[in-house]
N, C-alpha and C positions, 0 to 999 in steps of 0.2 A: 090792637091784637096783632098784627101784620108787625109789629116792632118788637112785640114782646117775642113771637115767634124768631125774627132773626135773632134776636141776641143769644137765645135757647141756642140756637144752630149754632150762633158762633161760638157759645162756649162751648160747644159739644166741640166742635173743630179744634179748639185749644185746647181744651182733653186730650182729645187724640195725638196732636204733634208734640206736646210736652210730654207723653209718657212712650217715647219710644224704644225703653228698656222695657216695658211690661208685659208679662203676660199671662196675668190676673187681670182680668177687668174691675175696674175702678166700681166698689161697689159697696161704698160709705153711705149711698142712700137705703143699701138693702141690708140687714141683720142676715149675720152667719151663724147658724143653728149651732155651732161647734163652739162659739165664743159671748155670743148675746148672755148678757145676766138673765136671772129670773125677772127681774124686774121692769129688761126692755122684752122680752117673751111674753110679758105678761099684758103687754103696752098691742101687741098684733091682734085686731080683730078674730075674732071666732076660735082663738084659744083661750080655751078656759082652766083652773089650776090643775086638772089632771092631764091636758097634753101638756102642759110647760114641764110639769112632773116630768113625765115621759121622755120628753126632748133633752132635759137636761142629764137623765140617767140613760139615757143611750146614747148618747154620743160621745165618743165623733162618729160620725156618718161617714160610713164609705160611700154613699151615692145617694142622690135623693130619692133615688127611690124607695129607699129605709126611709126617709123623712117622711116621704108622703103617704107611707102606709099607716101612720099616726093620724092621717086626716079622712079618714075611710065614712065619717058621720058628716065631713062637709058638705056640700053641694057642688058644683065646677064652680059656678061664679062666686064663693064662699072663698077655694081654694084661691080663684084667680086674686081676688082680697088680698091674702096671706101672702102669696106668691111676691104679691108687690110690694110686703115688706121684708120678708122674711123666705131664702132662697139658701139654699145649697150647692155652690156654682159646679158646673158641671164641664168634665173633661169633652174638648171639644171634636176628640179624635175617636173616644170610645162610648160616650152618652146615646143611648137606645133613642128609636124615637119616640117612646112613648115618654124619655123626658126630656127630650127636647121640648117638649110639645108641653110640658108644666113650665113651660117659662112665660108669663101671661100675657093676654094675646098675640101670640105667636099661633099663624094659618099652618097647616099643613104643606102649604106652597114654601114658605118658610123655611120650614123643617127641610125638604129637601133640598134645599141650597145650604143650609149648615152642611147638611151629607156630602152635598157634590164637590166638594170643595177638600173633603179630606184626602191627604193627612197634611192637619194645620202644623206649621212648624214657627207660627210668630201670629201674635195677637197685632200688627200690621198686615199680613195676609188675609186674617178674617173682615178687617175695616173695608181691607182693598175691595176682596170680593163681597159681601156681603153690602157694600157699599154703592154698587153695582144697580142696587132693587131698593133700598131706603136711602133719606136723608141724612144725614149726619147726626142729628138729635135722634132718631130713632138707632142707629148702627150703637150710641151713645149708649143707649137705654141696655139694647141690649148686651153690652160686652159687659154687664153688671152682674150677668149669670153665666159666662163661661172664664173659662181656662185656656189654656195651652199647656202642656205637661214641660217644667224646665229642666234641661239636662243639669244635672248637679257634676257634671264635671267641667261644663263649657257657660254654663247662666253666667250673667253676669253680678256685680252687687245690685243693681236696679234692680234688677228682675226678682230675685230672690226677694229683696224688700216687698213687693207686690204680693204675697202672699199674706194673705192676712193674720197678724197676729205675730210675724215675724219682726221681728228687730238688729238693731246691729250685732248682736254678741251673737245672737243664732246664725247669721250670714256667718260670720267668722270662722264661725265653729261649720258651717256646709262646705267654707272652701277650706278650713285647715286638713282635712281630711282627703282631697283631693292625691290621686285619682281614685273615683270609684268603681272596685270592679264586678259587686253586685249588692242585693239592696240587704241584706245579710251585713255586709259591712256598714252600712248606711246605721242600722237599726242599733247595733253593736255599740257604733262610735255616737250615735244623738244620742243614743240613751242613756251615755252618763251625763246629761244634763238636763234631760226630762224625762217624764214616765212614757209609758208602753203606747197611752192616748193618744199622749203627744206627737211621740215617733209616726203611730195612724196617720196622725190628721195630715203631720208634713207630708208625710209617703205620696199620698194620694196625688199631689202634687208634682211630682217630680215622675223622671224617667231619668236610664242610664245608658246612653249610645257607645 
């Protein structure tokens, strides 16, 4: 046990140092409500065909808090279930604490140290401090449900990649449009390459300094 646990650590640590453009948390073990088929939707405990319904006709999710009002018949440890497969990452500079507090077990004591610590400007600064009070395998777990909002004038192509569902043509298309000078023109110019959803879900994403 003592060995399995290092190696956990260590690869949480090699996580961390190989992704020091990101800031999306790496979060391929958790389904993103805005991109999971019906079919892995349908694979998360305690949903049954009418919330996958649901899920799939309301989104994209501005916040999880829209998501989780679809779970209003679970239980907490029902939700915390779900939570662990299926998560709506959450901006780290503006997420309430009531959802912070849906990211599963995550204490209360927790939650104010994601607070104390804002405003995040690099999903390095959250490892740093947040890193402070857990191990590295747990700091791991969680940067699987937040964000950092990336400037679309100054992100770099890493970072951009780090959003999930992003590819190289869409990076292209975020810096060919450079400089931005507010999200109007952002919505204007992505949307001649996807729909209105689309433009949502990246928005959420981004900030413009």
């Amino acid at each position: 046990m003592f060995v399995s646990r290092t190696l956990v650590a260590l690869a949480a640590v090699g996580a961390i140092c190989f992704s020091a453009h990101a800031q999306v948390g790496n979060n391929d073990a958790v389904l993103n409500p805005d991109l999971a088929t019906e079919a892995e939707l349908a694979s998360v405990p305690h949903l049954d065909a009418g919330v996958v319904t649901a899920i799939v006709e309301q989104r994209p999710f501005a916040a999880v808090a829209e998501l989780d009002a679809l779970f209003n018949a679970l239980s907490d440890a029902q939700r915390d279930e779900v939570y662990g497969k299926l998560f709506q990452p959450i901006n780290l500079n503006t997420a309430s604490r009531a959802e912070i507090l849906l990211i599963p077990d995550l204490s209360e004591r927790m939650a104010h140290e994601f607070e104390e610590y804002r405003p995040y400007t690099s999903l390095e600064q959250f490892r740093r401090e947040i890193g402070k009070y857990v191990d590295a395998a747990e700091v791991a777990r969680l940067e699987q449900y937040v964000f950092v909002p990336l400037d679309l004038n100054s992100a770099t192509r890493e970072a951009f990649l780090t959003i999930p569902g992003v590819g190289e043509r869409m990076v292209h298309e975020f810096e060919e449009y450079r400089p931005y000078t507010s999200f109007e023109q952002f919505r204007r110019e992505i949307g001649k390459y996807v729909d209105v959803d689309e433009v949502a879900r990246l928005e959420r994403y981004m900030t413009i300094r």
